[in-house]
C-alpha positions in Angstrom: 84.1 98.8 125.1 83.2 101.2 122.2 86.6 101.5 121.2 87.6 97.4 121.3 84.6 97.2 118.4 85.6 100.0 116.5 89.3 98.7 116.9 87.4 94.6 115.4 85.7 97.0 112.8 88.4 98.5 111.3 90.4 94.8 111.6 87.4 93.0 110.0 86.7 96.0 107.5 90.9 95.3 106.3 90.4 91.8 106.2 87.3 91.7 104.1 89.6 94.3 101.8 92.3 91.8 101.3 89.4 88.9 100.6 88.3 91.2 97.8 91.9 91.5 96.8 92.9 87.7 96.7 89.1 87.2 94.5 87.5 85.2 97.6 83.6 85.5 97.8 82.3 83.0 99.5 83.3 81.0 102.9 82.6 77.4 103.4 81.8 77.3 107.0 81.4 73.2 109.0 79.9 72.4 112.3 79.1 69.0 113.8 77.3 67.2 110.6 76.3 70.6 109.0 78.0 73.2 106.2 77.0 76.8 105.6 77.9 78.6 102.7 78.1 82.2 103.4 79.0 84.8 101.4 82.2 87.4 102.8 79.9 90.1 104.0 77.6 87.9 105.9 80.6 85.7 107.5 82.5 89.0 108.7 79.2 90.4 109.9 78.8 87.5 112.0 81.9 87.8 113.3 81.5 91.1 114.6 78.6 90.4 116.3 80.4 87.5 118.3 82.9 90.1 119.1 80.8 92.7 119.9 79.0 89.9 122.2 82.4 89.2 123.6 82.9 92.6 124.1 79.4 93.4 126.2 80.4 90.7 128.5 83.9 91.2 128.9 82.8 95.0 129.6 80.0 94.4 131.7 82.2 91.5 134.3 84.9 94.7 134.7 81.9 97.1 135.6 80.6 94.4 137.7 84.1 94.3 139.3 84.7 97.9 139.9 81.5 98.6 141.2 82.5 95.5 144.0 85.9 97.1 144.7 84.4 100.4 144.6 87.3 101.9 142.6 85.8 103.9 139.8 83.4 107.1 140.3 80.5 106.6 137.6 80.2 109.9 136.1 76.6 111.8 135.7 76.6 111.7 132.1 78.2 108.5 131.0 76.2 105.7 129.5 73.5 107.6 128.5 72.2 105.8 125.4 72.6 107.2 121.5 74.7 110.3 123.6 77.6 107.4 124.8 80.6 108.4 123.1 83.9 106.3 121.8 87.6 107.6 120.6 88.9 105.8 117.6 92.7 106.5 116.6 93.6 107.3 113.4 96.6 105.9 111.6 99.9 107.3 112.2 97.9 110.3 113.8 97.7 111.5 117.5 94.5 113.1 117.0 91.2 111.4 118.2 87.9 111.1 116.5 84.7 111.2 118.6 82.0 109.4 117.6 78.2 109.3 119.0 77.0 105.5 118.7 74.6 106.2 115.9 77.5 108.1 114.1 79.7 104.7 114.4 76.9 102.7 113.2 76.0 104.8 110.5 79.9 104.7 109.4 80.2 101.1 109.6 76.7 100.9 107.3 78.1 103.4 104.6 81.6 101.1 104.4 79.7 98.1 103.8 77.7 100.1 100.9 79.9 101.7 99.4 82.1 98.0 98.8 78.9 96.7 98.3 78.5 99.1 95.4 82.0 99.2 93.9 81.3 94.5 93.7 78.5 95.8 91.3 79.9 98.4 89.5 78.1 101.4 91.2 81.4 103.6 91.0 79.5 106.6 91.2 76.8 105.3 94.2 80.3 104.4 95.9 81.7 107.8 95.6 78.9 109.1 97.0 78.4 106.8 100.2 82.4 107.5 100.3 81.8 111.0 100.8 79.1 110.9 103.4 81.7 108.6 105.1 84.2 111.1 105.3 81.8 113.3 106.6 81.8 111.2 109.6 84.9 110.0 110.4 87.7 112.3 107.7 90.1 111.7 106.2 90.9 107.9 107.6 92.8 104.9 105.9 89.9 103.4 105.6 88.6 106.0 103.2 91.4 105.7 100.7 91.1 101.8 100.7 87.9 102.3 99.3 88.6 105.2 97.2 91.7 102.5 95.8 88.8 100.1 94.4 87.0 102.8 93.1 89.9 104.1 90.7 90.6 99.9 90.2 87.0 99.4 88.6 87.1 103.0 86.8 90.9 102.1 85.5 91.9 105.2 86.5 95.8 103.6 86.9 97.3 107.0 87.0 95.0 107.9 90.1 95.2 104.7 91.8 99.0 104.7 91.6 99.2 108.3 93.0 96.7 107.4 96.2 98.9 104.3 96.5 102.0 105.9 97.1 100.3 107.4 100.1 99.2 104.5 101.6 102.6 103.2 101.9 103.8 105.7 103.8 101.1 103.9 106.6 103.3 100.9 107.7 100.3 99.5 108.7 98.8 99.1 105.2 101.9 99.6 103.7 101.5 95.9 101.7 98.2 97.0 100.7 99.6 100.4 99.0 102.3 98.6 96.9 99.8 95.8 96.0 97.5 98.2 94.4 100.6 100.4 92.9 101.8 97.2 91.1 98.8 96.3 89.6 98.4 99.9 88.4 102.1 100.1 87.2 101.4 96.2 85.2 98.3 98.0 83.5 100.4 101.1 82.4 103.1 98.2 81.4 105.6 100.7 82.9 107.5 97.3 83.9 110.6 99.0 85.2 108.3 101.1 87.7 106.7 97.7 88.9 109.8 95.7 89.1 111.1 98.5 92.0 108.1 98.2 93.4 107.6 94.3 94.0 111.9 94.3 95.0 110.6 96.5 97.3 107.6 94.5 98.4 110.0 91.4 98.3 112.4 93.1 101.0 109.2 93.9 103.6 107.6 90.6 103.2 108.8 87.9 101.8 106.1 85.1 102.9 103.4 86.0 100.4 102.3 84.5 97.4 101.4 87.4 95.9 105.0 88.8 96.1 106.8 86.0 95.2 104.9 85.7 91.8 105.0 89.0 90.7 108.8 89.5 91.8 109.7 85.9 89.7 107.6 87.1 86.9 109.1 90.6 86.5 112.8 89.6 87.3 112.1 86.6 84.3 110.5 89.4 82.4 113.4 91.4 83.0 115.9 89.0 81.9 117.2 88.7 85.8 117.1 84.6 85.7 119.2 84.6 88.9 117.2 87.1 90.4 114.2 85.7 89.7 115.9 82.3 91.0 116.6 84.2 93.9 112.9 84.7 94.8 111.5 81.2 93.5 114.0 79.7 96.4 112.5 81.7 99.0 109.2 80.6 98.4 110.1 77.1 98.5 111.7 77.4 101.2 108.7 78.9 102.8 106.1 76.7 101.3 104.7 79.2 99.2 105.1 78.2 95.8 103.1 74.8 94.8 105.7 71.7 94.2 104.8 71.2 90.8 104.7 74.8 89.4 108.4 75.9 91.3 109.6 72.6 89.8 108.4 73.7 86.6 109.5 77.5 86.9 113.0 76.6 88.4 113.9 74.4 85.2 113.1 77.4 83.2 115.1 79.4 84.8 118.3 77.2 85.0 117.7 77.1 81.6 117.7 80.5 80.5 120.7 81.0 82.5 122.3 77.5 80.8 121.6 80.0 77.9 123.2 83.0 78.9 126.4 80.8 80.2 126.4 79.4 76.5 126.7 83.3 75.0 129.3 83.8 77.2 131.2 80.6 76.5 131.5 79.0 80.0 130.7 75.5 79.4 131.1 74.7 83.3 128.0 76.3 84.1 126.0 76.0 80.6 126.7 71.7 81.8 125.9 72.7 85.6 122.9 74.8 84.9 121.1 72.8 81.7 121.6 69.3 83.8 120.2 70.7 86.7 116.9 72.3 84.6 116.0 68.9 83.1 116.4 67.6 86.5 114.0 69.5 87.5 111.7 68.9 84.6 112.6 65.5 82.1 110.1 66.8 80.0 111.5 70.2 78.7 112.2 70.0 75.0 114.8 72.8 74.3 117.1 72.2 77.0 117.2 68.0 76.1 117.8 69.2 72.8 120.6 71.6 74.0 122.3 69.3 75.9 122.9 66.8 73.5 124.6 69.4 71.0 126.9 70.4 74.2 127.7 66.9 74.0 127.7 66.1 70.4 130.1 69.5 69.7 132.3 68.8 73.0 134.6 65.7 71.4 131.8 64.2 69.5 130.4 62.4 72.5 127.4 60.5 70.1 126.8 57.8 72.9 125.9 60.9 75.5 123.7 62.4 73.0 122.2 59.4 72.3 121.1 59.0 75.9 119.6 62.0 76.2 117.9 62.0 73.3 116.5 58.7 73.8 115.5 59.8 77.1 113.6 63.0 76.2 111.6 61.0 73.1 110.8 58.5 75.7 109.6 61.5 78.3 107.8 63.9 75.5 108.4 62.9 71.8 108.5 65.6 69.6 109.3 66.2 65.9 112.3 68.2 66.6 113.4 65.3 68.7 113.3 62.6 66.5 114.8 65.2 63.4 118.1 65.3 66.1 118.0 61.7 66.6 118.6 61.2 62.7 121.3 63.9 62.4 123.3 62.0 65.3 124.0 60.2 62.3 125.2 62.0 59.0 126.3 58.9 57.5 123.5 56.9 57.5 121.5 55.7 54.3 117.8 56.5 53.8 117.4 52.5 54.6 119.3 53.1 57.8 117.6 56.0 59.1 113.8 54.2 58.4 115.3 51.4 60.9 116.2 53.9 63.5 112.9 55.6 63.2 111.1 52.6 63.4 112.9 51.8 66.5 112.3 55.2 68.2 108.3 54.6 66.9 108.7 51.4 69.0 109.4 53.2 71.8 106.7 56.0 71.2 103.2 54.9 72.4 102.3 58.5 73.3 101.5 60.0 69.5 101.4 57.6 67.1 100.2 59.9 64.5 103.7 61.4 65.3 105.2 58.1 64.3 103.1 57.7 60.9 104.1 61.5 59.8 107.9 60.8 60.2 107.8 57.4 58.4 105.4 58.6 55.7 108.4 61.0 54.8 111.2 58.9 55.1 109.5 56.0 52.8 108.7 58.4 49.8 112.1 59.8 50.7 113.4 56.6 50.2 110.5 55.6 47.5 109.0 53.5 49.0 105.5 54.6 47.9 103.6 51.3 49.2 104.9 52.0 53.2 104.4 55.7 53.0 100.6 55.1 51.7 100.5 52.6 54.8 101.4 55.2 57.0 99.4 58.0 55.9 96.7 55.8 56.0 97.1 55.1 59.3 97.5 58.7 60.2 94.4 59.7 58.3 92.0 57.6 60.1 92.6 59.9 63.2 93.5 63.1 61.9 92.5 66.0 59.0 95.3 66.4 56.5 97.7 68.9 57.7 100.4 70.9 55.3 103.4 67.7 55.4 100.1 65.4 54.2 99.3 67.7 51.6 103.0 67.9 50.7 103.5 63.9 50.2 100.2 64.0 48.7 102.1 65.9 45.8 104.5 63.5 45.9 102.6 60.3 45.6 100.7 62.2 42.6 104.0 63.2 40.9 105.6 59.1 41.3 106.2 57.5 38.5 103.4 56.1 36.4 104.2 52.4 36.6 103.1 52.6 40.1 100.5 55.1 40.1 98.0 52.0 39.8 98.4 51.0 42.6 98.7 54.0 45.0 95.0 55.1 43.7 93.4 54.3 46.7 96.3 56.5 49.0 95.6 59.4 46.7 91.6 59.0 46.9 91.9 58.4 50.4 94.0 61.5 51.2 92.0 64.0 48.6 88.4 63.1 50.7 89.7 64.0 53.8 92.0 67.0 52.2 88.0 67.3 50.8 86.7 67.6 53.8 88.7 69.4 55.7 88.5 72.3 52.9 90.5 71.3 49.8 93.2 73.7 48.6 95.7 74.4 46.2 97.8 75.9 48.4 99.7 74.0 51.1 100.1 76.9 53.4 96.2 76.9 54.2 96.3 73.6 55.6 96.6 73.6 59.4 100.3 73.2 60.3 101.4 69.7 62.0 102.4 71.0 65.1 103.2 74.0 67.5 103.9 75.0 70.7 101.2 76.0 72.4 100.7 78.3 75.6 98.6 76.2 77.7 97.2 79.2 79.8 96.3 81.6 76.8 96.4 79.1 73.3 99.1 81.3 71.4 100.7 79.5 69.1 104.0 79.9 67.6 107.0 78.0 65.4 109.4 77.8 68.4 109.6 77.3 72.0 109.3 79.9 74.4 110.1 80.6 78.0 107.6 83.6 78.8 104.3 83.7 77.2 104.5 87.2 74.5 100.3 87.1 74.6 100.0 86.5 78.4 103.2 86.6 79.8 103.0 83.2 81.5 106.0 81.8 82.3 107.3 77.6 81.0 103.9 77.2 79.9 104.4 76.3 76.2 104.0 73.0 75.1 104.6 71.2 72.0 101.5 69.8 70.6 100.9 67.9 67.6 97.7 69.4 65.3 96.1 66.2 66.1 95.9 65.4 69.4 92.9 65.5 71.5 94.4 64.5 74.5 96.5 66.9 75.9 99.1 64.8 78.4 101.8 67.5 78.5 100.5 70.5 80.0 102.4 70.8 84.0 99.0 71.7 86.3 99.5 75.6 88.1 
């Protein structure tokens, strides 16, 4: 009996390891009409006492059995109370450690303080309740499980990847070794280190989310987009991976390899690979906007372009978007290209500042000084002034002087809010009018990018006009 509840301990003691791992603290818990809400040490504490109960009367119908049958001799000195005695079997060992039953208890008591301990920080009361441990029961897995999350909250890396080579030698808790040498090895940012190790990982198991992630990420991170491909199909096939994010992470990397078939001038795959990525995701930017040069540079295929381009602006319209839209056509006059912006504004209910910004260019490209204040009207009754405001701003004060009259209100207008906003001289202080954005960090930057240089997030970036408070674009994890 003594050695089924060590055998639960040790089981339970692993599995409340792993809950610690994966952040959970707290298990929601429903019977009939009522819920408990228990915290991880009280819910595995009540399972072992149901086990334990289990245990007792599983034990107690077998000694009720043999004493019937008369098939056992009950030795003189068994049963005798704190001097009852149990055999626990150490991992990938043959030799047996004897316990007393207070010895046992005290063991399982100094496990659960010295996690306790290490939750709060205690890293030096946990050394200490680690060591009385070992006094008990050696040198056992458990031990250097604990000793792991020690070195984890001390960020001793370099120790924590040293004990974890040892644990996987213990196929038992060989997944629990190379967990803890990745983490160390993505703290050192040895990367190269940690991408053998989560191949490795990805070969033993390959139905966890934990290795699926860290293989895509560091196979991306790597530049290994079929690799990485590779490992984002498994977990699909197995469920693992939400819908939405391997939907998202599989157009980037059909994209990045579009990219690489581009640099190595095999237009076959470059069409089979970018076609599939915005299959995957009809909102992705970059590849809409590679596509359509494919087609515009492969016997001038405008219509295709077109379509595409139309497509995306209808999906996500973007500056850049609307910029390619207008160079589909080199031959157009600045009257021409107004009526195909105003037709893609049409069309674009999503940011209408976007819409005002564009026309407000084109009309005092075109001088049409009367539209563009109309339009930067419009888009300053939303929005600051941003550095292409401040820039037509210049403009509309440098047009000629028999229509200065009336465009004073358009420059009054646009100097209060330039005003409020923190008037400068300078158009480069002004808040830029958009950027793509890292949705799980904020970093900003000039150009679209597939993996995160702050985070390392991967297909997160979004483009994001300065203006909007609504952010409509950003794929959910």
């Amino acid at each position: 009996m003594i050695k089924a509840l060590i055998k639960v301990a040790s089981a339970l003691i692993i599995f409340l390891f792993v809950l610690q791992l994966l952040g959970v603290s707290q298990l929601y818990v429903e019977s009939y009409n009522a819920a408990y809400e228990l915290n991880i040490y009280e819910a595995v504490l009540y399972i072992f006492i149901f086990m334990a109960v289990v245990e007792v009367l599983i034990y107690l119908g077998k000694a009720i059995n043999r004493t019937l049958k008369n098939d056992v001799l009950i030795s003189n000195y068994a049963f005798e109370g704190d001097k009852e005695t149990i055999e626990m079997i150490k991992a990938s060992s043959d030799n047996k450690i004897v316990l007393t039953r207070n010895q046992f208890d005290e063991a399982a008591i100094l496990i659960v303080k010295a996690m306790s301990s290490i939750t709060s920080g205690l890293m030096n009361e946990a050394r200490y309740q680690l060591s009385e441990l070992r006094k008990i029961i050696g040198d056992d897995a458990i031990v250097d499980i604990l000793m792991l999350k020690i070195y984890k909250g001390e960020k001793n890396f370099d120790k924590m990847e040293h004990l974890s080579q040892k644990l996987m030698q213990n196929e038992n808790i060989q997944l629990v070794g190379m967990k803890a040498a990745l983490e160390a090895q993505l703290e050192k940012k040895e990367f190269t280190e940690a991408l053998k190790t989560v191949n490795q990982a990805f070969e033993v198991r390959q139905d966890l989310y934990w290795v699926i992630s860290s293989a895509f990420l560091l196979r991306a991170k790597n530049n290994d987009w079929l690799g990485a491909l590779e490992v984002l199909n498994a977990g699909i096939e197995k469920n693992i991976t939400p819908p939405q994010k391997a939907a998202r992470l599989k157009a980037i990397a059909l994209y990045e390899l579009a990219k690489q078939a581009r640099e190595e001038k095999d237009k076959t795959k470059f069409f089979k690979f970018i076609t599939q990525s915005l299959q995957e995701n009809s909102r992705l930017v970059p590849a809409a906007l590679d596509l359509a040069d494919y087609y515009l540079k492969n016997d001038r295929q405008i219509r295709k372009a077109e379509k595409v381009l139309d497509s995306i602006w209808n999906a996500n319209p973007t500056y850049e978007v609307a910029q390619a839209y207008l160079d589909l056509f080199p031959k157009d006059t600045k009257a021409e290209k107004i009526q195909r912006m105003e037709k893609l504004a049409l069309a674009n209910n999503k940011r209408p500042s976007l819409n005002n910004l564009i026309l407000a260019e084109l009309y005092i490209n075109a001088k049409k000084y009367a539209k563009s204040k109309t339009e930067c009207n419009l888009f300053l009754l939303k929005n600051p002034a941003t550095q292409r405001i401040a820039a037509i701003l210049d403009k509309l004060e440098e047009k000629p002087k028999k229509q200065a009259k009336s465009n004073t209100s358009i420059v009054s207008t646009i100097k209060s809010h330039l005003e409020n906003f923190g008037k400068s001289e300078n158009i480069a202080n002004y808040p830029k009018d958009f950027q793509w954005v890292c949705a799980n960090c904020g970093h900003t930057s000039d150009n679209w990018q597939a993996i995160c240089p702050q985070c390392g997030e991967i297909g997160r970036n979004y483009w994001h006009l300065y203006v909007d408070k609504d952010i409509n674009v950003i794929e959910e994890n």
